[in-house]
N, C-alpha and C positions, 0 to 999 in steps of 0.2 A: 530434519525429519519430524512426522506429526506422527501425535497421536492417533490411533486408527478406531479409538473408543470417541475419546471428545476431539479429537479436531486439533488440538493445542499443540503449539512445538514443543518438542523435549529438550533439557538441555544439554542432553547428550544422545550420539547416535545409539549407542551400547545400551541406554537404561533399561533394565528390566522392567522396570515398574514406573509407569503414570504419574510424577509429584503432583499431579494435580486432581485426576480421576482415579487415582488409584490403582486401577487395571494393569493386568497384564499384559506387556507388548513385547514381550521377548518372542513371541512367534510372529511372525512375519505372513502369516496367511488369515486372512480371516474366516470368524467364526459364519457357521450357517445361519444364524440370526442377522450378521452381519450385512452378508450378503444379500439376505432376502432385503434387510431395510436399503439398502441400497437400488434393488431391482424395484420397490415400491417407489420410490423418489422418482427414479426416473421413470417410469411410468405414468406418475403424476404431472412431471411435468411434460413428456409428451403428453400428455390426456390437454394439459393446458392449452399448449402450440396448436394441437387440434381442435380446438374450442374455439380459439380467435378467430383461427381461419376460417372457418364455420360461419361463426355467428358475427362475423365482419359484415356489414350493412352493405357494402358497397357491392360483395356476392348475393346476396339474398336480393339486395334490387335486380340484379341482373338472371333473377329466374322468376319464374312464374306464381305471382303466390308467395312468394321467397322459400319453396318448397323446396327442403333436401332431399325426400326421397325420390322427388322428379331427376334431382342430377346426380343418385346415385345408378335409379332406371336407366338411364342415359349412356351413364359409363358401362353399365352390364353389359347394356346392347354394342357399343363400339366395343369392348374386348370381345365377345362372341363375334363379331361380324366382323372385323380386321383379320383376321386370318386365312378367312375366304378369299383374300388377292394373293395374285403368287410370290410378289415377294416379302411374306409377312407369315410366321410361322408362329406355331402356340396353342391350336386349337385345343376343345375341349371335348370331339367327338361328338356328332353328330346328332345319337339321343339326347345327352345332355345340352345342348348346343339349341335345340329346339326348345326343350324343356326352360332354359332361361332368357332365349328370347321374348317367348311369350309370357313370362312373369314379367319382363320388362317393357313388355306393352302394354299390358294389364294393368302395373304401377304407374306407369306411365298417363294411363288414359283418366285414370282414378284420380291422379294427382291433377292433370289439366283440367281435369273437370271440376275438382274442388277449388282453383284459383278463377271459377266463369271462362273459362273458354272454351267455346262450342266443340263437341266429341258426336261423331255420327253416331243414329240411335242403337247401332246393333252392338258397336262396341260399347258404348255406354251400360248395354246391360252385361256385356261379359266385364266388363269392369268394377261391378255390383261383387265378383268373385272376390275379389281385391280387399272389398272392407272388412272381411273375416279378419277377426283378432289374431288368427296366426298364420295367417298368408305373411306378413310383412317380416315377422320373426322367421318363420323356414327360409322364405327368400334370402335375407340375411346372410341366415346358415350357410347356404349354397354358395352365398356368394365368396362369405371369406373362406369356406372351403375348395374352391377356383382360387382362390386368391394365394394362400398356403402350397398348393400343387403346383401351382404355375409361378412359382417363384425363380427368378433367374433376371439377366438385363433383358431389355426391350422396352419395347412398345406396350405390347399387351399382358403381360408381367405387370409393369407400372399401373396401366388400365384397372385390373382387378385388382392391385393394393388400395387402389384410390378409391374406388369403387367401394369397398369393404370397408374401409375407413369410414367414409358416407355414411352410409346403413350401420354400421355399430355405434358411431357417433349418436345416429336416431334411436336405436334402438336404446342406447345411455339413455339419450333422457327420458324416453318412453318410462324407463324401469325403475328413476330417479324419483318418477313424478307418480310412483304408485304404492300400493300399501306393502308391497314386496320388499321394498327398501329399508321398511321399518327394524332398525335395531335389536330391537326384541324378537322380531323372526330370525334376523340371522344367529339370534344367539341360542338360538332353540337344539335342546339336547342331541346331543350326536351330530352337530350340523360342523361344528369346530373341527372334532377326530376325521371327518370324512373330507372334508376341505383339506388338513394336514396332509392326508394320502393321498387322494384322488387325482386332487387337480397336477401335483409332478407328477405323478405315474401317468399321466395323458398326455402333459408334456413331455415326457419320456417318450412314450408311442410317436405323437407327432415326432418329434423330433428323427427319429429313427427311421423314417419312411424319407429321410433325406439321403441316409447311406444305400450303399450299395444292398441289394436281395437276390441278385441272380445276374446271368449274363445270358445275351441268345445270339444268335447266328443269322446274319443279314446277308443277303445273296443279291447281286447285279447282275443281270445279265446285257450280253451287246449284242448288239445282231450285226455290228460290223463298225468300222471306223475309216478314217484316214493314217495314214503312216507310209513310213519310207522300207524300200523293200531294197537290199544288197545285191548286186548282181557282179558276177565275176568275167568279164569284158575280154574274149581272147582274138587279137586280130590275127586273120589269112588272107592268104594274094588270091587271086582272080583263080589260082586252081586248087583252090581250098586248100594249100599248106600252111603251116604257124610260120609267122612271121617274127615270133618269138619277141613281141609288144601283148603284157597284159596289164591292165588295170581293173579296179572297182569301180563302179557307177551306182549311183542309189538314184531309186525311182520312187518319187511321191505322189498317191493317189488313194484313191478309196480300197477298204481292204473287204470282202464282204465275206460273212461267217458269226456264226453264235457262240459267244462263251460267257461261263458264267462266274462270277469271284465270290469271292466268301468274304467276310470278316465280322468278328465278334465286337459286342458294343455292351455297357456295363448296364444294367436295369437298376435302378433306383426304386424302394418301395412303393412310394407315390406314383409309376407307371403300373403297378399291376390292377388287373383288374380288380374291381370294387372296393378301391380304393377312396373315390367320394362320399361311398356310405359309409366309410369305417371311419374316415375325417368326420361327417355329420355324428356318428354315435358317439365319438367322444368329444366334441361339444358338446351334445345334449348330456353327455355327463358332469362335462363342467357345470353347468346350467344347474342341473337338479343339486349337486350337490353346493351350489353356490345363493341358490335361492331356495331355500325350505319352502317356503310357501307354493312354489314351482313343484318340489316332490311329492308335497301334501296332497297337491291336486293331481299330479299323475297316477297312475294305475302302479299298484304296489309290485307288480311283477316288471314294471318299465326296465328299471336299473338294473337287474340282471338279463333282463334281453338284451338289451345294448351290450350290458358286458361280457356275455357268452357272446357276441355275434363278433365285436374286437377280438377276445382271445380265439374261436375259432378261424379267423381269418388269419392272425398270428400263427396259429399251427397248421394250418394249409402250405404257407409259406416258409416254415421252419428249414433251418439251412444251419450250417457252420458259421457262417458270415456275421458280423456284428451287429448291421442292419437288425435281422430276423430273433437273434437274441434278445439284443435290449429292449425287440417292440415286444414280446414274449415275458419279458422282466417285469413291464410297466402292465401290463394287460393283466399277470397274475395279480400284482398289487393292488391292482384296482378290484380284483374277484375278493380279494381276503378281507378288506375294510370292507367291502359288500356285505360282506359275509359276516364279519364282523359286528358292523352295527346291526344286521338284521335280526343275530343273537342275540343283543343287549336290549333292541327293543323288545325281543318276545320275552325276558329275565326281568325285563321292568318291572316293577308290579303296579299295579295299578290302583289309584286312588280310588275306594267304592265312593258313590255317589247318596250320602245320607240325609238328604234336604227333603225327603219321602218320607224317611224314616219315623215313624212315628215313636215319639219318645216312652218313659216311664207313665204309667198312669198314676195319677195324684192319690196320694193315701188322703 
């Protein structure tokens, strides 16, 4: 048995106490800090695994430019467009389904055209939409929010994990390689306490949009089938007396007629409607409260639209059920630390500005 503070064996299974670290191991569950440093490790080094593959030479030769947001454009469009065949299920509905094919030709045509390779002129100018500083970041958004909803085995599952992967990959180092990244922004007042709250109570929410929210009632109807039909056989002689010989005989043919069956099916959060912008709102929460200089520039009333617009969709949906709960649990949490620092900035006080101030006049 090891240690679960530093790693070391003990020298007995029983010991209370670390002879080496000191620490307490008499409890057998780890601590919240624990934990988290755990969830940070691994993260990191998936962030790694996703980095090599990336920026492996031998992919980037093999696209255009060695452009990634070309083959994330790419993958968007093959998960949107696969499910169009009949035997390939997943879609993402039709508005949305429009909505990101055409960012993904739009990226697409932007990215081809910044590696030199000819783009006819009309699209070239709608591809001019593309170079806005946050076309790339929303596209993004959308996509790992497909990506998150559509999770399950497949085809197209897999398509918009990898997809997503792609564009957040880009989107890292976009963020890496800007003044946003800077240390001293993240360490900016109130930016810690709201990161504390925020970002698990929005994991909470996601996560909760994977249980059950309701159930509904799905109907078949037939307008007719094949089947065997019983028939009860009684033979008579030439003057229609029984003959006292019966049997059964089944007859197989078409049966024609309309019925209709019922059966109930379980609804998952993540099916109800508006469910993609309550996914998009709380990433844009993580977002703001993960990059200060990100909330600085947004409009001060942002974060609490987002977060009235989660919790109201929380209590539309409100139920018994766990699901509805626990998205209802994280959603208040995120309104009280809203609310919370929003007090502590207006309690601040504020350093007056005396480099104007004109001093004592000289006796």
């Amino acid at each position: 048995m090891s240690c679960p503070h530093c790693g070391q064996p003990l020298p007995e299974a029983s010991a209370p106490v670390c002879p080496r670290c000191g620490r307490d191991v008499s409890s057998t569950l780890p601590s919240v800090e624990e934990m988290a440093e755990t969830a940070r490790r691994g993260a990191e080094a998936a962030g790694r695994a996703v980095q090599n593959v990336l920026e492996d030479p031998r992919l980037r030769a093999k696209l255009p430019g060695g452009s990634l947001p070309l083959l994330g454009s790419g993958l968007v469009a093959a998960a949107v467009l696969l499910p169009g065949l009949p035997i390939i299920s997943g879609g993402i509905g039709l508005p949305w389904s429009v909505v990101m094919v055409a960012g993904s030709v739009l990226l697409g045509a932007r990215e081809w055209r910044a590696a030199g390779r000819p783009v006819p002129e009309p699209l070239s100018r709608l591809a001019n939409m593309a170079e806005h500083p946050a076309f790339l970041p929303v596209f993004t958004a959308l996509a790992v929010t497909f990506a998150f909803l559509s999770l399950g085995f497949g085809l197209v599952p897999l398509l918009w994990v990898v997809a997503a992967v792609v564009l957040g990959y880009v989107q890292w180092r976009v963020f890496e390689a800007s003044s946003a990244s800077d240390p001293e922004l993240r360490g900016a007042p109130g930016a810690a306490s709201l990161k504390r709250w925020v970002l698990p109570a929005a994991a909470v929410c996601a996560l909760s949009l994977l249980f059950t929210w309701g159930s509904g009632l799905q109907g078949f109807t037939s307008l007719g089938g094949y089947g065997y039909d019983r028939k009860q056989i009684i033979e008579v002689d030439p003057q229609g007396r029984r003959t006292g010989v019966e049997y059964e005989q089944w007859d197989y043919g078409w049966r024609p007629g309309v019925s209709t069956r019922y059966s109930t099916y379980s609804m998952p959060g993540r099916a109800r409607a508006g469910a993609p912008l309550v996914v998009v709102c709380l990433l844009s929460l993580a977002l703001l409260v993960s990059v200060p200089r990100a909330r600085a520039a947004a409009p001060v009333v942002l974060p609490p639209v987002l977060a009235g617009v989660v919790t109201l969709w929380g209590l539309l949906g409100l139920s018994s059920r766990l699901g509805p709960l626990l998205f209802l649990a994280g959603a208040v949490a995120i309104d009280v630390a809203l609310f919370r620092a929003a007090r502590a900035t207006r309690e601040r006080p504020e350093t007056p500005d005396t480099s104007d101030t004109p001093g004592p006049a000289a006796g």
